[in-house]
GUDRENLUM-263734 format. One record per residue (C-alpha): residue number from 1; y, z, x; residue in one letter. Coordinates in steps of 0.05 Angstrom, whole numbers, plus 5000, padded with zeros to 4 digits. Example, Ala and Ser with C-alpha at 12.3 -4.5 7.8 and 13.67 -1.06 7.14 Angstrom:
GUDRENLUM-263734
ATOM, koldo, c2, c3, c1, nuti
ATOM, 1, 4910, 5156, 5246, A $
ATOM, 2, 4979, 5143, 5273, S $
This chain:
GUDRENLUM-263734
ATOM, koldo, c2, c3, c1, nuti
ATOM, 1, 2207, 2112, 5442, X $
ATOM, 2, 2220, 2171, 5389, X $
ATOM, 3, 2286, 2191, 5368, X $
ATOM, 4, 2321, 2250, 5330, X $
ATOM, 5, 2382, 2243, 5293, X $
ATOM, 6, 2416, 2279, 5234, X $
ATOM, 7, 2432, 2239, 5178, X $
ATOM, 8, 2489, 2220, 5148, X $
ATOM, 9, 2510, 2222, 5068, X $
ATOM, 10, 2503, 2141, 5066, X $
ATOM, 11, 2426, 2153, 5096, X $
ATOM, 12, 2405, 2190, 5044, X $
ATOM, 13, 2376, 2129, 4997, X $
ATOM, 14, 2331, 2117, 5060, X $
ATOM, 15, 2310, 2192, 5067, X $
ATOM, 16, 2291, 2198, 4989, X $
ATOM, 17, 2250, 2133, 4994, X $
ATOM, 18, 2206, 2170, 5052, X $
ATOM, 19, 2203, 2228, 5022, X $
ATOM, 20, 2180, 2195, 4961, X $
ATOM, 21, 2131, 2153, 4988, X $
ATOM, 22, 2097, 2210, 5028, X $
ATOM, 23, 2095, 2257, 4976, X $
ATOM, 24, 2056, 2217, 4931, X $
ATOM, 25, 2005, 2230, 4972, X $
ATOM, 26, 1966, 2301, 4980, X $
ATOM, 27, 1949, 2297, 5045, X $
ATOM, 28, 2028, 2297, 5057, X $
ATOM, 29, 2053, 2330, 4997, X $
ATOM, 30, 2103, 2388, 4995, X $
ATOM, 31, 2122, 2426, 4927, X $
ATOM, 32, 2195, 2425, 4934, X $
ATOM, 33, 2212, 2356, 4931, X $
ATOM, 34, 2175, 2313, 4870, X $
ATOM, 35, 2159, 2235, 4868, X $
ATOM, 36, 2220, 2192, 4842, X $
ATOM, 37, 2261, 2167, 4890, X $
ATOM, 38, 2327, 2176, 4843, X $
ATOM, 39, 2314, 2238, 4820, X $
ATOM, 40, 2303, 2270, 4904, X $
ATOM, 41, 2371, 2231, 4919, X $
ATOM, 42, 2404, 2263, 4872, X $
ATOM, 43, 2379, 2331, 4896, X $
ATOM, 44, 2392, 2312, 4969, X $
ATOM, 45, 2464, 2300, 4956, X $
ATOM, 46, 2477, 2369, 4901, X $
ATOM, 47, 2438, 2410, 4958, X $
ATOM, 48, 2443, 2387, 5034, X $
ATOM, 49, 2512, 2372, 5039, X $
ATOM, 50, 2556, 2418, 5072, X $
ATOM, 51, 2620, 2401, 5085, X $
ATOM, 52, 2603, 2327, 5092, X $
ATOM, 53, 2544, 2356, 5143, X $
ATOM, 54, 2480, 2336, 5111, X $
ATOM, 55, 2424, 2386, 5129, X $
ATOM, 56, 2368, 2323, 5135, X $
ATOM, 57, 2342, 2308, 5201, X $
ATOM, 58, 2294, 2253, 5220, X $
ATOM, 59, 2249, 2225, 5284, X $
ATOM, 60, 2255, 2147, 5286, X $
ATOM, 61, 2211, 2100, 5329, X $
ATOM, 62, 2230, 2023, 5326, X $
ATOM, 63, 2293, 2043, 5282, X $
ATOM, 64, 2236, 2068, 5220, X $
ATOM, 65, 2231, 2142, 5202, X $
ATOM, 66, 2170, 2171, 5222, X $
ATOM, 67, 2179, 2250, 5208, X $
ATOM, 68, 2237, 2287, 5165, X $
ATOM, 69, 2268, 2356, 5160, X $
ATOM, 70, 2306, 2376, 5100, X $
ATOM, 71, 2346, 2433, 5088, X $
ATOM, 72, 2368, 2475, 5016, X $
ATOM, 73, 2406, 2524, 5046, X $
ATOM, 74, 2435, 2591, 5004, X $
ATOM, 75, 2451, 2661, 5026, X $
ATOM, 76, 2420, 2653, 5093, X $
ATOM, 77, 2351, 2626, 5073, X $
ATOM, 78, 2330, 2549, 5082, X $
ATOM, 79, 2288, 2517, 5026, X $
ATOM, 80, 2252, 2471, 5072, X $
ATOM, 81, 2236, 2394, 5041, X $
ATOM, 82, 2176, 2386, 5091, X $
ATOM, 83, 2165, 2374, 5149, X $
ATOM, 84, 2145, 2311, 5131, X $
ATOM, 85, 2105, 2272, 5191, X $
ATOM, 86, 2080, 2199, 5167, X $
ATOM, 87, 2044, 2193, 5235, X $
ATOM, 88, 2021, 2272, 5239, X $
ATOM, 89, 2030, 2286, 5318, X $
ATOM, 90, 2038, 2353, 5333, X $
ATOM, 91, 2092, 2341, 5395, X $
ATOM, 92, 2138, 2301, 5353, X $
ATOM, 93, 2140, 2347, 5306, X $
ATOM, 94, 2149, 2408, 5333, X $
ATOM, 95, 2212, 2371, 5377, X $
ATOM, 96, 2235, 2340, 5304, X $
ATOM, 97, 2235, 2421, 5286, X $
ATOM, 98, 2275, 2446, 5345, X $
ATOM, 99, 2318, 2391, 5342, X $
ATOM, 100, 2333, 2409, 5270, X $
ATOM, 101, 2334, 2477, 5272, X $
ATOM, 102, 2381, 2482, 5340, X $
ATOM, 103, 2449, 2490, 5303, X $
ATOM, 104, 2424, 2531, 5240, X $
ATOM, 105, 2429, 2600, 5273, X $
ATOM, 106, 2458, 2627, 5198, X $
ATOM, 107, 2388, 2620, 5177, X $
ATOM, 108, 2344, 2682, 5181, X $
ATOM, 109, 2292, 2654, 5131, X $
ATOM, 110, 2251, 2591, 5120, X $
ATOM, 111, 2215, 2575, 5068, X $
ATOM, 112, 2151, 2527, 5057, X $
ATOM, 113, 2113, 2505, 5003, X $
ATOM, 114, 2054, 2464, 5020, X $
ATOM, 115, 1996, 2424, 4980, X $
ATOM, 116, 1931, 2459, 4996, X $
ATOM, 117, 1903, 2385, 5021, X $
ATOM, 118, 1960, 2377, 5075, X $
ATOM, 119, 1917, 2398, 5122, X $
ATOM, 120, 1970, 2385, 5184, X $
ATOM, 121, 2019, 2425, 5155, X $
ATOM, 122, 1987, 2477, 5150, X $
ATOM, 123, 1967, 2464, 5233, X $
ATOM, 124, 2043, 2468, 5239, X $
ATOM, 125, 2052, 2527, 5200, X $
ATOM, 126, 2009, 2565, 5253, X $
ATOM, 127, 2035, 2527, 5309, X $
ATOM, 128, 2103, 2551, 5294, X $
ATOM, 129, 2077, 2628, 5281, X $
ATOM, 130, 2098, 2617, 5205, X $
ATOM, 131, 2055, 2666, 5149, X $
ATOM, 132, 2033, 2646, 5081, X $
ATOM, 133, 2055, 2687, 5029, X $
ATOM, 134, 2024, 2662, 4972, X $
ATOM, 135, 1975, 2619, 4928, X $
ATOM, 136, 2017, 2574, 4878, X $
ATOM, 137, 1987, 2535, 4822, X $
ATOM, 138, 2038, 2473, 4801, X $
ATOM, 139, 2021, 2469, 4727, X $
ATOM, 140, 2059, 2413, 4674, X $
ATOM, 141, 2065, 2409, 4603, X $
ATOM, 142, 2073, 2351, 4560, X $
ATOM, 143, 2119, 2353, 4499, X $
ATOM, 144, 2066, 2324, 4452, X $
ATOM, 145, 2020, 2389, 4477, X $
ATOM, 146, 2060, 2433, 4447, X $
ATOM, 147, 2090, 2470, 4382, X $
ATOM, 148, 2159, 2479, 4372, X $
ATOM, 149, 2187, 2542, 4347, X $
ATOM, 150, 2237, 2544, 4281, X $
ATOM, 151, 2276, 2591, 4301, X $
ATOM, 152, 2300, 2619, 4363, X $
ATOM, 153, 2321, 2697, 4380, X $
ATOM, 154, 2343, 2681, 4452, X $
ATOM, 155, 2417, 2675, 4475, X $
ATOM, 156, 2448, 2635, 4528, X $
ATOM, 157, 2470, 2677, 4586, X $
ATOM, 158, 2535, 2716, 4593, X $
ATOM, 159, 2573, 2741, 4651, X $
ATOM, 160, 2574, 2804, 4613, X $
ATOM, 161, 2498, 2800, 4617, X $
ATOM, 162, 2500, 2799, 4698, X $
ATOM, 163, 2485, 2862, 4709, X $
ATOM, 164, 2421, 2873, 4669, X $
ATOM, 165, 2393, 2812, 4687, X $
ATOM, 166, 2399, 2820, 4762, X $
ATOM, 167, 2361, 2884, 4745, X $
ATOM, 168, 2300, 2841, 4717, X $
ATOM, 169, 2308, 2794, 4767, X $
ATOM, 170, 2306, 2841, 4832, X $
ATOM, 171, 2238, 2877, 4797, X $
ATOM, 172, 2200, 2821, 4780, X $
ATOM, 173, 2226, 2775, 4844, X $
ATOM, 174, 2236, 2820, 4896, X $
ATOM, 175, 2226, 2769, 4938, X $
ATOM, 176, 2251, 2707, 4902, X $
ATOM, 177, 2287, 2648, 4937, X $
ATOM, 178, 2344, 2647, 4887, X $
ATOM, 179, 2384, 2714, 4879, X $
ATOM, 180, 2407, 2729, 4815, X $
ATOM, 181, 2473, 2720, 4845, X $
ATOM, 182, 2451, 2650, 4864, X $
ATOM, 183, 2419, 2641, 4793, X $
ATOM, 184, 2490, 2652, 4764, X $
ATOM, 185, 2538, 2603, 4816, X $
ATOM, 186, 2491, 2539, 4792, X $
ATOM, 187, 2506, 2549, 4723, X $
ATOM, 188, 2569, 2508, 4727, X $
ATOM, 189, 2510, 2445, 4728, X $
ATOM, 190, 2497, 2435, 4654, X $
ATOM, 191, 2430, 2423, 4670, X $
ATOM, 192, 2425, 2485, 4703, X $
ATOM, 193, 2415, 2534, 4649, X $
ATOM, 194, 2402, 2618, 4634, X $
ATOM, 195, 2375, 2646, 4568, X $
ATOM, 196, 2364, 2717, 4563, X $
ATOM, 197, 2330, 2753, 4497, X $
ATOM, 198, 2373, 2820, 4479, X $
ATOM, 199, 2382, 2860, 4426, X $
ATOM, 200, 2434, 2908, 4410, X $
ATOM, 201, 2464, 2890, 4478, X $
ATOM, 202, 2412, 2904, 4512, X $
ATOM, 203, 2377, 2841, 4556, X $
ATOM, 204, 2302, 2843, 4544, X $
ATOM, 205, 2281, 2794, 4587, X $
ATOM, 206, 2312, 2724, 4614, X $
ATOM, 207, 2282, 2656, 4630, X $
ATOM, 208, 2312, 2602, 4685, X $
ATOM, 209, 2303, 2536, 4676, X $
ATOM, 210, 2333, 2466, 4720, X $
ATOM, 211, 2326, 2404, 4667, X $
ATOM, 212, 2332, 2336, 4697, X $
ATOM, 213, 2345, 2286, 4641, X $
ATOM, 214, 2332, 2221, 4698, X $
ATOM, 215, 2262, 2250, 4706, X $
ATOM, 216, 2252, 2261, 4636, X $
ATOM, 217, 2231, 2333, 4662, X $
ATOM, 218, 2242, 2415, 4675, X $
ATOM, 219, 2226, 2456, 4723, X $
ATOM, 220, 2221, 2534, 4687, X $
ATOM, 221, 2239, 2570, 4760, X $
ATOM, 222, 2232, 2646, 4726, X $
ATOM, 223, 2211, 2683, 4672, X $
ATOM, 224, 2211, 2760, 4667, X $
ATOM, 225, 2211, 2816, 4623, X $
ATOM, 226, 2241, 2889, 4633, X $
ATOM, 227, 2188, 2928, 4656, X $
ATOM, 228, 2201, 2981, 4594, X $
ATOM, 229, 2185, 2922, 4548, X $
ATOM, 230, 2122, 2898, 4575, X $
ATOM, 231, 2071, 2895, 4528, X $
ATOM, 232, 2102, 2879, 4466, X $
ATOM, 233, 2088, 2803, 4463, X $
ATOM, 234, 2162, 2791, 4496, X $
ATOM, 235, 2132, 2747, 4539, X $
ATOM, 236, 2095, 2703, 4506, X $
ATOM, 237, 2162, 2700, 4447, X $
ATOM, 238, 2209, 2683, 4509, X $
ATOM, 239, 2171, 2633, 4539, X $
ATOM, 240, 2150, 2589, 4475, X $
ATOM, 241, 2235, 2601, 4456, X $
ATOM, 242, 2253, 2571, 4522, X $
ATOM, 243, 2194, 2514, 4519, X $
ATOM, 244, 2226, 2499, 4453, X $
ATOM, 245, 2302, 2494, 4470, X $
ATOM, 246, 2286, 2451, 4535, X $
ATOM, 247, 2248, 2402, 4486, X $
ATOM, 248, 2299, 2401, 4435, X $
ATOM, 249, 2331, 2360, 4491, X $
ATOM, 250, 2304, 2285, 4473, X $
ATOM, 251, 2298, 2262, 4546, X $
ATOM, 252, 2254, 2309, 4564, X $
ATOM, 253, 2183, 2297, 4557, X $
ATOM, 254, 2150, 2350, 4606, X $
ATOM, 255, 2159, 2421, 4635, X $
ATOM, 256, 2132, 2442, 4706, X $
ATOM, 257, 2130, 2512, 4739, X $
ATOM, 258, 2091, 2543, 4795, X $
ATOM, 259, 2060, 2616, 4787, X $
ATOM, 260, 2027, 2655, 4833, X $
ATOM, 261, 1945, 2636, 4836, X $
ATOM, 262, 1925, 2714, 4830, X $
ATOM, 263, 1973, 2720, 4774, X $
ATOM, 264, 1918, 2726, 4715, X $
ATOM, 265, 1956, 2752, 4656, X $
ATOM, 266, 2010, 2702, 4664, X $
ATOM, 267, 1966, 2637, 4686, X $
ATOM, 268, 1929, 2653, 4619, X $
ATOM, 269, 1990, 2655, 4574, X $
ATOM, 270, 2011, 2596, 4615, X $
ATOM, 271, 1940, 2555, 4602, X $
ATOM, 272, 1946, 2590, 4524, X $
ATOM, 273, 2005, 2556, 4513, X $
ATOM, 274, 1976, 2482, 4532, X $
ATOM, 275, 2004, 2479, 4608, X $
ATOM, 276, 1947, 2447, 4660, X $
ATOM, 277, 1940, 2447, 4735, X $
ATOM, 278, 1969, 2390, 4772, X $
ATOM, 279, 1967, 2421, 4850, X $
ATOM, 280, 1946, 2478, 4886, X $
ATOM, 281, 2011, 2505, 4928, X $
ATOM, 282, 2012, 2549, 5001, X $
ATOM, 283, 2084, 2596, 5006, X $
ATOM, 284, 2101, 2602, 5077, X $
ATOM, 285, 2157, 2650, 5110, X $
ATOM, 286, 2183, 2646, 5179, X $
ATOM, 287, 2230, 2696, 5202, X $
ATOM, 288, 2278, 2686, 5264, X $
């Protein structure tokens, strides 16, 4: 017999082991979540705990977690970690999904990002009327791959720089699943961190980046630069200045990001600059 239940915070070791485990694999794989066990416990407990409610819900048959639903939750959207479905049946899944989603009724957007080989997924997608947005490309570089700079132009954010950088933000991520507001509240984690190139007072462009010194790895989440300084090689300076700060960090020994597939003048900087494809990535938005 299946059951549904919503974890608890002492659970959590048992939900980042199944996530892990799945996720190694393709055919399971979403983007969101990563490999180690460690470092997707330690995300489970910064992100899906509310109020000592943890947003992680999970189908059980002979006590052993078949399926799981996690949920990053901020300004009304839900990142969603999965679904994840070890045995892949449609019916369980979709009552693991209402079962989850049943008390969420602040959420007016999920989001879904799934490995182009997860084939079931992408069933489920469909099955629950869900559209892809996009083609993602995962890419990774390795330290050794790449060339520090000397000397660095870029500043670490301000709250005096708010203002221009939600500017860039909202123009080049209209539709981004971090606000610039949002960008700003996770500072206050070290390894959450905000550099913005300016001169005279005047922000240029910015770069996001999430280090994670257990994994030995960063995630760059967003790069831009102000439209009216496109095209001046601002891009290119910004993103080697931020590649060489987050290495100056000895534990870290790779950077990963995720760019859009029909994105060619970035994906060629990015492949330029010694990053290669690891997975190919399907966005997906449900609205209720």
């Amino acid at each position: 017999m299946t059951t549904f239940e919503q974890l608890t915070i002492d659970q959590l070791d048992e939900a980042a082991q199944f996530i892990a485990s799945l996720n190694m694999n393709k055919k399971f794989h979403i983007g969101y979540c990563g490999t180690d066990k460690e470092d997707i416990l330690s995300d489970l407990h910064e992100d899906f705990i509310e109020n000592e409610h943890v947003n992680v819900f999970v189908s059980r048959h002979d006590n052993a977690i078949t399926g799981l639903i996690g949920f990053d939750v901020y300004d009304g959207i839900a990142e969603v970690w999965g679904p994840f479905s070890r045995e892949q049946q449609m019916e369980n899944q979709l009552q693991l999904w209402h079962f989850a989603t049943e008390g969420l009724t602040q959420i007016k957007e999920f989001l879904f990002f799934i490995n182009v080989e997860n084939i079931f997924q992408q069933q489920f997608m469909e099955t629950i009327h869900a559209q892809k947005s996009s083609d993602e490309l995962y890419l990774t570089l390795p330290k050794d791959a790449f060339q520090q700079l000397e000397a660095i132009q870029s500043d670490l954010y301000s709250d005096t720089d708010f203002a221009q950088f939600e500017a860039i933000h909202a123009h080049a991520f209209p539709n981004a699943y971090y606000s610039a507001k949002t960008i700003a509240e996770k500072l206050h984690n070290s390894q959450h961190q905000l550099i913005v190139l300016k001169e005279q007072q005047l922000v240029k462009g910015y770069a996001y980046f999430e280090m994670n010194d257990t994994l030995h790895s960063t995630h760059l989440e967003f790069i831009a630069i102000a439209p009216e300084y496109r095209g001046q090689g601002l891009g290119k300076q910004l993103l080697k200045e931020a590649l060489t700060l987050i290495f100056k960090n000895e534990a870290i020994t790779q950077v990963t990001l995720t760019v859009n597939n029909m994105n060619t003048e970035a994906n060629s900087l990015y492949y330029k600059t010694g990053f290669q494809k690891q997975d190919s990535l399907l966005s997906y938005v449900l609205n209720v």
